[in-house]
N, C-alpha and C positions, 0 to 999 in steps of 0.2 A: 836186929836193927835193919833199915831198909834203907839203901842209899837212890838217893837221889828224888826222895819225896822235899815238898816242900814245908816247913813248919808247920803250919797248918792241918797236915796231913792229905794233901791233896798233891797229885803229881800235877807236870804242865800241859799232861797230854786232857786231864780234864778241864781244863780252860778251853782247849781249844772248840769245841762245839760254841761256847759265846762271843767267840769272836765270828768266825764263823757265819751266827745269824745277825751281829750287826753287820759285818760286808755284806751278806744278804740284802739287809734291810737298804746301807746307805744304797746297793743298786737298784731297786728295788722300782718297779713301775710310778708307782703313786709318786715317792720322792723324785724322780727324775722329770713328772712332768711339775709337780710343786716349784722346785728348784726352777726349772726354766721358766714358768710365768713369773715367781720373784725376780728373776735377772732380766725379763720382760719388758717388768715393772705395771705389771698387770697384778689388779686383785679378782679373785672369785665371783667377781660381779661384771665385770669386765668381760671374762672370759665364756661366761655366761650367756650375757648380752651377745656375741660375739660368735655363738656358736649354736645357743637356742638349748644348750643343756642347761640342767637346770642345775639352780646352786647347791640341793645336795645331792643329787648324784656328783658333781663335779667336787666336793668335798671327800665323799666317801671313795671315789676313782682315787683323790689323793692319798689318802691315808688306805692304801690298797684294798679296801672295802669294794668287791664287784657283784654284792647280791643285788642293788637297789639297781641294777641295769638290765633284769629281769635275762638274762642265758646271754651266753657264748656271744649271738652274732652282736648283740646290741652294745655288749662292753668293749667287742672289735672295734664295732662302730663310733663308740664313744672318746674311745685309745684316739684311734687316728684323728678324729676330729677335733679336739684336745691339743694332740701336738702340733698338728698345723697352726693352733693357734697362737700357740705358743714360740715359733716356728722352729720345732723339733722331728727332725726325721721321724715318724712314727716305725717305719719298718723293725728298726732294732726293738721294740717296747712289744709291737704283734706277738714276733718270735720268742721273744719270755714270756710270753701271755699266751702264745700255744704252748709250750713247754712246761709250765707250770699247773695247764688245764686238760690236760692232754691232747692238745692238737686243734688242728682247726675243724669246727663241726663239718658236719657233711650234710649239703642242702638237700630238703626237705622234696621228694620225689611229686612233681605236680599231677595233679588228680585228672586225671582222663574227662571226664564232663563235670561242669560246678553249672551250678543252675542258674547261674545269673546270664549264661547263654543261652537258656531255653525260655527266659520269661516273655521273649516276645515270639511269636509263630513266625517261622520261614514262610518270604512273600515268593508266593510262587507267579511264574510267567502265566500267557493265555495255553488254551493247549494246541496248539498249531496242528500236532498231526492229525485229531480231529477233523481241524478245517479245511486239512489237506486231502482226507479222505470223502469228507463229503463234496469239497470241487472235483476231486475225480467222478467221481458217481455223474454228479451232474452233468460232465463232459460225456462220457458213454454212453451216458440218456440220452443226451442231445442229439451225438450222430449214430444214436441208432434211430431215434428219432428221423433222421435226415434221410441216411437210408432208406429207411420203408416211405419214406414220400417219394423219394425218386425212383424209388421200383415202379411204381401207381403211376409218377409222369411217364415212365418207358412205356409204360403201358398204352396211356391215350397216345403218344407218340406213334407207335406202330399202327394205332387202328385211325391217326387220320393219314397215315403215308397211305394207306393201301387204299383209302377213299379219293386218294389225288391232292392233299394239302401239303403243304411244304412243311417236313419235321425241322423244331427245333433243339436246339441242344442247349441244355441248361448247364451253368457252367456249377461248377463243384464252390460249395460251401466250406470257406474258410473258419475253422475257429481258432481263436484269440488262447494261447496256454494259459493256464492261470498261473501267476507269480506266487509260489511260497516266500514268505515274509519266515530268516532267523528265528530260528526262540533268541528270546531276550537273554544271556548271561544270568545266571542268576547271582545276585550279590551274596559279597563276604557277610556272615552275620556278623562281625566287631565294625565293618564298614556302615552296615547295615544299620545297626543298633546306634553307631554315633548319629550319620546323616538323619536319623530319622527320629530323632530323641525325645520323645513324649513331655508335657508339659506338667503330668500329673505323676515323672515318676526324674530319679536320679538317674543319668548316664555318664559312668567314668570307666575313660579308656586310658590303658598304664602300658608305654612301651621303650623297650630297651630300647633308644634309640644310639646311645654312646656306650653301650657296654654292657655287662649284665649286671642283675641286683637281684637280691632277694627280695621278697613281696611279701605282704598279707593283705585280705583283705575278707572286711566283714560285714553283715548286712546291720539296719538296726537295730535287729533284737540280739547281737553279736553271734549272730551263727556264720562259722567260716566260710566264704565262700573260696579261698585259692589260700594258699601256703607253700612256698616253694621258689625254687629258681627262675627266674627270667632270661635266659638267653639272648645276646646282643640280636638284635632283629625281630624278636617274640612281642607279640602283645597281647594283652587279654584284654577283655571288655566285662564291666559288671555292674548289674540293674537293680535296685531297690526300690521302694514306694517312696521310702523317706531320707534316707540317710545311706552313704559309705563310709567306714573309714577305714584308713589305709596308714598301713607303716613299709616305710623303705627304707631297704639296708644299705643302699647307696643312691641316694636321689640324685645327684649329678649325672647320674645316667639314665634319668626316666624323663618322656617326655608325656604329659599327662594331656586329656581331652575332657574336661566337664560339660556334660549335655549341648556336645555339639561344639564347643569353644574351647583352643590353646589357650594353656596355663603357661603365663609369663613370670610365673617364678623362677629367681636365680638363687637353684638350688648348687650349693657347692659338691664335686666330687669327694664320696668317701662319708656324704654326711646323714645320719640316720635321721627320716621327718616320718611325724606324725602326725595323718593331714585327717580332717571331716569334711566331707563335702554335701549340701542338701539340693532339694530341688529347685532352688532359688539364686544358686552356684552357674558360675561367677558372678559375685556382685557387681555393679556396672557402676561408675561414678569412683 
């Protein structure tokens, strides 16, 4: 006989794993941001509206479902943008969301040259040392040039002294230095590439200017041009015939340039946007 089972035959140490995964469960991500848009008093369309995610991803986040937010930084992304709306600390919600995925990813190491830096040719200055070389010449020619005429005047000089004319003295030929003119600076190519932004092609320029963010960005047959971290001060520039599009991990930190023109969108901190821009970008009106 076995004391201390229960009828059943089951002791109470096997219950406890189902209690267990419902306190899991009632703390659980999804239900604590569910829980606080109902005490909101917001619905899923609301909060939707309100954040620019869309209603089933913001479903599937509730009911702990984070495949539909395609990896790690977008469901971050999603978390925090979610609680603020809801207005819930996100921080606690992150940290059980690195813990239960193992951690926070580690941004994506940026690529030394992407080509949407090379599609326009470096505008080079004139070449000055050239022009500097051939005004030298020219000057040397000149008084030597001056030289051997004034050897030939000393000459007649002496041969009318000795006939009894009165010599004169030619005074010495001044020349003028020539002025070297600076090379020109040569410009930034991201500076370059905005101020100068083709009519027949896309130019977006993406820069940390409040922090940093993760970036992507693609041309339009979706081949990557950049993946990776932005650092607060960093920017990139990137060129296409037809189209960019861009996803940012934190847009409240990016300050964007389309062919030549500030984007006055008021992107929230912390909030993942999914932008396409053509070459027709910014539309006016």
């Amino acid at each position: 006989m076995s004391i201390g089972n229960s009828p059943d035959g089951n002791s109470p140490e096997d219950e406890r794993p189902f209690e267990d995964d419902r306190a899991a469960e009632e703390n659980s991500i999804g239900r604590a941001l569910r829980q606080a848009r109902v005490e909101a008093g917001l619905t899923v369309d609301d909060v939707s509206n309100a954040t620019r995610v869309r209603i089933a991803i913001v479903q599937a986040i509730e009911h702990d479902d984070f495949a539909p937010c395609g990896g790690d930084v977008y469901a971050r992304g999603h978390i925090r943008t979610l609680a603020r709306a809801v207005h819930l600390d996100p921080a606690p919600l992150l940290a059980r969301y690195d813990a239960e995925h193992g951690g926070r990813p580690a941004p994506t190491p940026a690529a030394p040259l992407f080509e949407a830096e090379r599609i326009r040719p470096e505008r080079r200055g004139p070449n000055w040392t050239a022009a500097m070389v051939a005004a030298i010449v020219a000057v040397i020619g000149f008084v030597g040039f001056t030289v051997v005429k004034g050897s030939d005047s000393g000459d007649d000089t002496k041969t009318r002294v000795a006939e009894g004319s009165t010599p004169t003295t030619s005074k010495p030929v001044k020349t003028k230095p020539t002025e070297t003119k600076p090379a020109d600076p040569k410009p930034d190519p991201s500076d370059s590439a905005i101020a100068a932004a083709p009519q027949d092609k896309v130019t977006v320029q993406v820069s940390a200017a409040d922090g940093r963010s993760w970036i992507s960005a693609k041309d339009h047959n979706g081949r990557m041009l950049f993946d990776g971290l932005l650092k607060q001060g960093e920017s990139k520039t990137f060129q296409d015939s037809s189209k960019i599009n861009l996803i940012l991990g934190d847009a409240g930190a990016i300050q964007l340039y389309v062919n030549g023109k500030k984007i006055e969108d008021d992107f929230q901190p912390g909030a993942v946007e999914r932008l396409t821009y053509t070459k027709g970008d910014p539309q006016v009106g």
